[in-house]
C-alpha positions in Angstrom: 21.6 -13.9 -12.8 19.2 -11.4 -14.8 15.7 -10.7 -12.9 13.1 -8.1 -13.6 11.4 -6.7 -10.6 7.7 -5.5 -11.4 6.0 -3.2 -9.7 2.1 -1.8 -9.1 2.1 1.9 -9.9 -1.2 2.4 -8.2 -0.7 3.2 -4.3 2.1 4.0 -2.1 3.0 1.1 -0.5 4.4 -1.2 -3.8 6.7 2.1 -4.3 8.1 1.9 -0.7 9.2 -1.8 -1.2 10.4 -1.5 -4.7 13.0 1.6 -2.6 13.7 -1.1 -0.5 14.4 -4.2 -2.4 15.6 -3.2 -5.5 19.3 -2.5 -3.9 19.3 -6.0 -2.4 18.4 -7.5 -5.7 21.2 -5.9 -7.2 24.0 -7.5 -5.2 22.2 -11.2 -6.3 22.5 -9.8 -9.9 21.6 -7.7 -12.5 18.0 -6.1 -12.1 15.5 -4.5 -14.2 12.3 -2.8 -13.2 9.3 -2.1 -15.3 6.4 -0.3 -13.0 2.5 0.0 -14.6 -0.7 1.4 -13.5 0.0 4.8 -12.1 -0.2 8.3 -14.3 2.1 7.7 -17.1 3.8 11.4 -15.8 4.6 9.9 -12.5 7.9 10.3 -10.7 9.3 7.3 -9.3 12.4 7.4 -6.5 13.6 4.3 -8.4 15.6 4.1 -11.4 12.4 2.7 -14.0 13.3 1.2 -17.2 9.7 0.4 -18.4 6.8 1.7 -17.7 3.4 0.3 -18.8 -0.6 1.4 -18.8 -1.2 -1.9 -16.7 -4.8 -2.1 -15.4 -5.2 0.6 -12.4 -7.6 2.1 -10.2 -8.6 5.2 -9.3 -9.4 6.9 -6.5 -12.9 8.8 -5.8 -13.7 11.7 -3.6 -16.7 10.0 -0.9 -14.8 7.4 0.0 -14.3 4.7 -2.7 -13.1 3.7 -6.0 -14.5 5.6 -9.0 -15.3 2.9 -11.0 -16.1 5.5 -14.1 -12.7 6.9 -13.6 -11.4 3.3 -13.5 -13.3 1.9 -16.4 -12.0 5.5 -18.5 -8.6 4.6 -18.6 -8.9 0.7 -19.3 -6.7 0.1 -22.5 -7.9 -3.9 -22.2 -6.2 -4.3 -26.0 -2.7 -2.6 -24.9 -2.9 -4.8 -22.1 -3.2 -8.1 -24.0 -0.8 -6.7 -26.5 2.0 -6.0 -23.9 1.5 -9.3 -22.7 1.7 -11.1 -25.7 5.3 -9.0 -26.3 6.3 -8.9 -22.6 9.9 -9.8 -24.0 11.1 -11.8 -20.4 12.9 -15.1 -22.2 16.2 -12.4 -20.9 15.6 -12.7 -17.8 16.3 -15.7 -15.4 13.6 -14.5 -12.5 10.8 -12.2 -11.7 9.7 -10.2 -8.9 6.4 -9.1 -8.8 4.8 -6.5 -6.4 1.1 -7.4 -7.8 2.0 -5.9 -11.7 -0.4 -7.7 -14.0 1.8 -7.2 -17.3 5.1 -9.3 -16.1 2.7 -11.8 -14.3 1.0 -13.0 -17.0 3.6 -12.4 -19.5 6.0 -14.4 -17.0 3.3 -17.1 -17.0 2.9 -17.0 -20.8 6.7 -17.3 -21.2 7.3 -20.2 -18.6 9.5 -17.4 -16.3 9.0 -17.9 -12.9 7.5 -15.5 -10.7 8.3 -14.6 -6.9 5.3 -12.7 -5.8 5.9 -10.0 -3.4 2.6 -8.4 -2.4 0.3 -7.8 0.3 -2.6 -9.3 -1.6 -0.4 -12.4 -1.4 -1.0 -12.5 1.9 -4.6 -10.9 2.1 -6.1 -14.0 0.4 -4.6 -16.5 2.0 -6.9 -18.4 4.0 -5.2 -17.8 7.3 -6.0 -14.4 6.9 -8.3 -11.9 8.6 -11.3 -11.4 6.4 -14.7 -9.2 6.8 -17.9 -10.7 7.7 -19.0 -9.7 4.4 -17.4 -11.5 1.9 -17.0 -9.9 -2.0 -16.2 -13.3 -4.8 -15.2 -10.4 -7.2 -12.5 -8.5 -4.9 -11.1 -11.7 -3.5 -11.1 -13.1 -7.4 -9.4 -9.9 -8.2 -6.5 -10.3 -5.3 -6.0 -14.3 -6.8 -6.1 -13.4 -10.5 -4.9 -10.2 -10.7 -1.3 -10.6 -10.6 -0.4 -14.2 -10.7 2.7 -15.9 -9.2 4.6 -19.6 -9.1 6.4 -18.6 -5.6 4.5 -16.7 -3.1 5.6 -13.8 -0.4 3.0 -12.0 0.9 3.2 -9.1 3.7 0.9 -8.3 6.6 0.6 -6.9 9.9 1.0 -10.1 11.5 3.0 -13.4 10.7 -0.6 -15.3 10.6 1.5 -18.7 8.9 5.0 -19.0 8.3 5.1 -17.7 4.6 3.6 -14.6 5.7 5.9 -11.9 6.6 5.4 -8.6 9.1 5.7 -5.5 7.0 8.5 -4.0 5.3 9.3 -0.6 6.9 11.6 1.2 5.0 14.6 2.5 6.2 14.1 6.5 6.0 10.5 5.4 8.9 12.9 3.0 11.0 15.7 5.9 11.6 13.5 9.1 11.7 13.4 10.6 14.7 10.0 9.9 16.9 8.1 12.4 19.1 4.7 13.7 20.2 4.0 17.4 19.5 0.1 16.5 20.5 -1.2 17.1 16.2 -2.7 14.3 14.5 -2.0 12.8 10.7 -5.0 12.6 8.4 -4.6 11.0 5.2 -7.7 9.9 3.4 -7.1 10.4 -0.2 -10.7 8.6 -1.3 -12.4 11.8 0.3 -12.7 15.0 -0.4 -10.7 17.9 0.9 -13.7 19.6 1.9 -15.5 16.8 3.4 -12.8 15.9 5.7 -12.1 19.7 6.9 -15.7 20.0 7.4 -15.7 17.3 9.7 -12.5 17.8 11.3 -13.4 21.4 12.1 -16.0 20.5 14.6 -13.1 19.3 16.6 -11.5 22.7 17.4 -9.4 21.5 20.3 -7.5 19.1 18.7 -4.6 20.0 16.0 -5.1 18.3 12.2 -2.3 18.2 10.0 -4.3 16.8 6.6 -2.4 15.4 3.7 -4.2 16.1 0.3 -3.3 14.2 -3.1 -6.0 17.5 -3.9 -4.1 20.4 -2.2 -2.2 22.5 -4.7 -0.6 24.7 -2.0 -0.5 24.5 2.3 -3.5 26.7 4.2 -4.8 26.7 7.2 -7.8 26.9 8.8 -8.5 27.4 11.9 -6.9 24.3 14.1 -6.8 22.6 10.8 -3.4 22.5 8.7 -3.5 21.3 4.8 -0.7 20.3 3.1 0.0 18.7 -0.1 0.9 14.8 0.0 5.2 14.3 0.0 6.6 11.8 1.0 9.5 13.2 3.6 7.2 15.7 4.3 4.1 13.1 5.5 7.1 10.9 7.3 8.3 13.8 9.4 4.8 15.1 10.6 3.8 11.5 11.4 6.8 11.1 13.8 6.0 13.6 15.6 2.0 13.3 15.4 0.3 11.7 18.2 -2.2 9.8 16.3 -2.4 8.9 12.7 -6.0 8.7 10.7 -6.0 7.3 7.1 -7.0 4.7 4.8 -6.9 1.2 5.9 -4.3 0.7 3.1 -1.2 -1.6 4.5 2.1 1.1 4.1 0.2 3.7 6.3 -1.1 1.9 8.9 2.0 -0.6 8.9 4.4 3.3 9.7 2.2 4.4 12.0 1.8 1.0 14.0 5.6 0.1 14.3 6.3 4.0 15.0 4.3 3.6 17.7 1.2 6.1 17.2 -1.9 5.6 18.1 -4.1 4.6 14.8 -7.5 5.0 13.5 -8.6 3.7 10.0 -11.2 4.4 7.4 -11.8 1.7 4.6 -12.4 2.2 1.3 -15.7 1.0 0.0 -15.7 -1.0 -2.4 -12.3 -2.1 -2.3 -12.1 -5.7 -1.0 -8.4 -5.3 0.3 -9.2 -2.3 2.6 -12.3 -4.1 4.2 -9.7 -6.9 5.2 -7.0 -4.7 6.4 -9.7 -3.6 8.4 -10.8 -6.6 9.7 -6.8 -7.4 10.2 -6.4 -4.3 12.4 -9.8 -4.8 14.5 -8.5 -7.9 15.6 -5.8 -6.2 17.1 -7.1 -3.3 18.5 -7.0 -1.0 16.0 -10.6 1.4 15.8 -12.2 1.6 12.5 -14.7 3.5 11.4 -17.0 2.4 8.2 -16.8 5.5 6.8 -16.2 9.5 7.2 -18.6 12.0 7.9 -20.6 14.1 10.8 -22.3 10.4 12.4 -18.9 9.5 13.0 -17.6 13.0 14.9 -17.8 11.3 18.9 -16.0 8.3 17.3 -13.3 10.4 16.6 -13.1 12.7 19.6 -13.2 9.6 22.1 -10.3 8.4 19.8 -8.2 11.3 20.3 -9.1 11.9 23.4 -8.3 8.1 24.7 -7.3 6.1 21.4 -5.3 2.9 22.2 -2.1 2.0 21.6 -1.6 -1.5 19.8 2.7 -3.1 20.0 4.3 -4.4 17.2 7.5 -6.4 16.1 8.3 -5.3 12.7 11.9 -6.5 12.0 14.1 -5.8 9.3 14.1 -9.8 7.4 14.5 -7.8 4.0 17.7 -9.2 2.9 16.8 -12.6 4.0 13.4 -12.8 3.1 14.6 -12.1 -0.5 17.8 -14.2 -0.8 15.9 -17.0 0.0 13.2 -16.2 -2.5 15.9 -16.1 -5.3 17.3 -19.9 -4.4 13.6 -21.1 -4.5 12.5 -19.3 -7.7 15.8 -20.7 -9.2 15.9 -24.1 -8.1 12.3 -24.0 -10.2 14.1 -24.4 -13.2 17.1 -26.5 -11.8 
């Protein structure tokens, strides 16, 4: 069997399963992985044999999606044409972790798709969603990436075809502690904005991951550190509370680690506000956004922020096996 396993380049969390399921693919057969959306000089810690503009987004610096940034890098006619060539009559099956180019390629071909995405799960009716609703965002999750056999991820098993997060193996054996610091990782703000705020909590101990940060400093209680990946993991064991995005691979680490977890959603970005909504329901604080308002938020957090149990098993191998036989018996 030949598959092609697709992947979003945008975000960390499409990365973290693509490290995950790409060796269990390979012992059903022989695999290929194209990736698109992230900067075209990005490092991936998978072998990548194409890699594609695809349509991504990009992050702003007061808490959203810049939108200019976004619409700057939109190559809509190099996206039609690597549909058009896509090129997957090869392969037998596709995996797709929600990568626009093999989707509708796949679909344009007549190759069936296993979808393997978070958004999967995020629209699905059974799912959490804000009071609020956005028609765009939740056309955007339907649309954007489309499938014939659907998998989708989320913190809890709302239906059966719903599954609890993948936690990759490096989070499930690293040692866990609490040296008394907490995580910050909020890559839609600023540096500055979030040291500004953090600083008028002196007593507690920040350890800040910035996409931004060229080189670690420290001010005062506050330590700033460029975003890597073993780097982030270690610090979060050992962290007491974790503070980022409400993204899925964060919050998903920090929950089945056992910290205690605060979240700030991205505006704009229809996903987040339904992560959010997700985590509310079970516990999990969330603040609307990031700034001095939100300062006694925060310290009551830290000072008494709750702890929320999970049940995140490892059903990778499964999960994926089985996805195979029904993607194949498709075609049967």
């Amino acid at each position: 069997m030949r598959i092609l396993y697709a992947f979003q380049g945008t975000g960390n969390g499409h990365h973290v399963r693509a490290q995950e399921f790409i060796p269990i693919l390979k012992t059903l057969g022989e695999v290929d992985v194209w990736v698109s959306g992230g900067a075209t000089n990005k490092k991936y810690e998978v072998p990548v044999d194409r890699q594609l503009r695809g349509v991504g987004f990009s992050f702003g610096t007061k808490g959203g999606i810049s939108f200019g940034e976004t619409l700057r890098q939109l190559r809509p006619v190099q996206a039609l044409r690597d549909i058009t060539n896509g090129g997957l009559t090869p392969y037998d099956l596709v995996f797709n972790d929600f990568e626009p180019i093999s989707a509708w390629a796949a679909r344009w071909q007549g190759v069936p798709v296993v979808g393997v995405s978070h958004q999967i799960a995020v629209h699905h009716p059974a799912s959490p969603k804000p009071t609020k609703m956005d028609s765009l965002g939740m056309g955007v999750l339907k649309h954007y990436a489309p499938c014939s056999h659907p998998l989708g991820f989320h913190f809890k098993r709302y239906v059966p075809d719903i599954r609890t997060p993948v936690i990759r193996r490096s989070v499930r054996e690293v040692p866990v502690s609490d040296e008394g610091h907490v995580v910050v990782y909020l890559p839609a703000y600023s540096e500055a904005r979030i040291v500004k705020v953090l600083d008028q909590m002196p007593k507690q101990s920040w350890w800040v991951f910035s996409n931004h940060c060229a080189k670690p400093y420290t001010h005062r209680n506050i330590h700033v550190e460029p975003t890597s990946s073993q780097g982030f993991l270690r610090c979060m064991a050992s962290a007491k509370g974790v503070l980022c995005g409400a993204g899925f691979e964060t919050p998903s680490e920090a929950l089945h680690l056992g910290k205690s977890l605060m979240v700030v959603p991205m505006h704009g970005q229809f996903e987040q506000q339904c992560n959010a909504a997700a985590l509310a329901q079970m516990g999990v604080p969330v603040l609307p956004s990031f700034d001095d308002s939100r300062v006694p938020e925060l310290r009551e957090w830290v000072n008494q922020g709750p702890f929320v149990e999970v049940d995140y098993p490892d059903e990778s191998r499964d999960i994926l096996t089985r996805a195979a036989e029904i993607g194949l018996g498709s075609i049967r």
